[in-house]
C-alpha positions in Angstrom: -6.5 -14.5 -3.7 -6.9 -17.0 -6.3 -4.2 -17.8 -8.9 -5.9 -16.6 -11.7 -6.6 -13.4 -9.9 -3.0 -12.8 -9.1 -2.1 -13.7 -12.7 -4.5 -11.1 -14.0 -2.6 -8.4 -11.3 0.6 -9.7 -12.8 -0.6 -9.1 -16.8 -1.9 -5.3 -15.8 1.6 -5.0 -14.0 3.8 -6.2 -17.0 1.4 -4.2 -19.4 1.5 -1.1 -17.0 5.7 -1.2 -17.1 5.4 -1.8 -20.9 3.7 1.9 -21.2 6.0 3.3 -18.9 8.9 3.1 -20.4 7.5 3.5 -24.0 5.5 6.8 -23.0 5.1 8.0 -19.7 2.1 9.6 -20.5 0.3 6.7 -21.5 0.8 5.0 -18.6 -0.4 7.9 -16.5 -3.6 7.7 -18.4 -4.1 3.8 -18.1 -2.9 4.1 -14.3 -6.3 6.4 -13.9 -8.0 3.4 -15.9 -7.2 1.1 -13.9 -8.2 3.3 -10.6 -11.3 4.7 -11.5 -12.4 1.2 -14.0 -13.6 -0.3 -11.0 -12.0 -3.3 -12.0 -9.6 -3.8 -9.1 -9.9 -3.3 -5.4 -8.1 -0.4 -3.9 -5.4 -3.4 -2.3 -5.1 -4.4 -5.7 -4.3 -1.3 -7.5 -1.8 -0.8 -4.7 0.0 -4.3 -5.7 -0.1 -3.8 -9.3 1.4 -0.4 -8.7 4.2 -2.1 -6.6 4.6 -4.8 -9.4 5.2 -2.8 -12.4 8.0 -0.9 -10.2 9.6 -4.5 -9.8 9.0 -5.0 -13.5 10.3 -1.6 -14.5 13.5 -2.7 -12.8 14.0 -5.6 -14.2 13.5 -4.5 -17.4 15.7 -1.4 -16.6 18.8 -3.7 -15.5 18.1 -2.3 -12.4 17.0 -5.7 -10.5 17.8 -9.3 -11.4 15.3 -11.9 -12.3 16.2 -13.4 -9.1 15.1 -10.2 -6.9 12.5 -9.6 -8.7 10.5 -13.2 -8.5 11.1 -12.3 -4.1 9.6 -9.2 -4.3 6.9 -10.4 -6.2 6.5 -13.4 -3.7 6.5 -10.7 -0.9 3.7 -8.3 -2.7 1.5 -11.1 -2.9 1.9 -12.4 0.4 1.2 -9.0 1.7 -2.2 -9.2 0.0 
């Protein structure tokens, strides 16, 4: 995967956590978007999925920076 591929997963991730924690709802119905667009492959989806969990953690206090950057490193190794 090319670097500006994974920096596109990265950008859905980030915008994917955004709407989760501002209105679960809305992030249900751009989750669907994002499955059904066509857009992304199935592996994809799967890692963006994965990624805005990481990002929702951070963002939560739940993970540090530090943790966060590994798991990212490992999600998009695992491609």
């Amino acid at each position: 995967m090319d670097a500006r591929r994974i920096a596109q997963l990265k950008q859905a991730a980030n915008r994917l956590s955004d709407l989760f924690i501002d209105d679960v709802n809305k992030y249900v119905a751009e989750c669907e978007t994002y499955y059904s667009g066509g857009k992304y492959t199935d592996v994809e989806y799967a890692i963006i999925i994965h990624l805005c969990d990481v990002y929702i953690a951070v963002k939560d206090g739940n993970m540090s920076r530090d943790e966060a950057v590994e798991k990212q490193r490992e999600l998009l190794r695992s491609e």
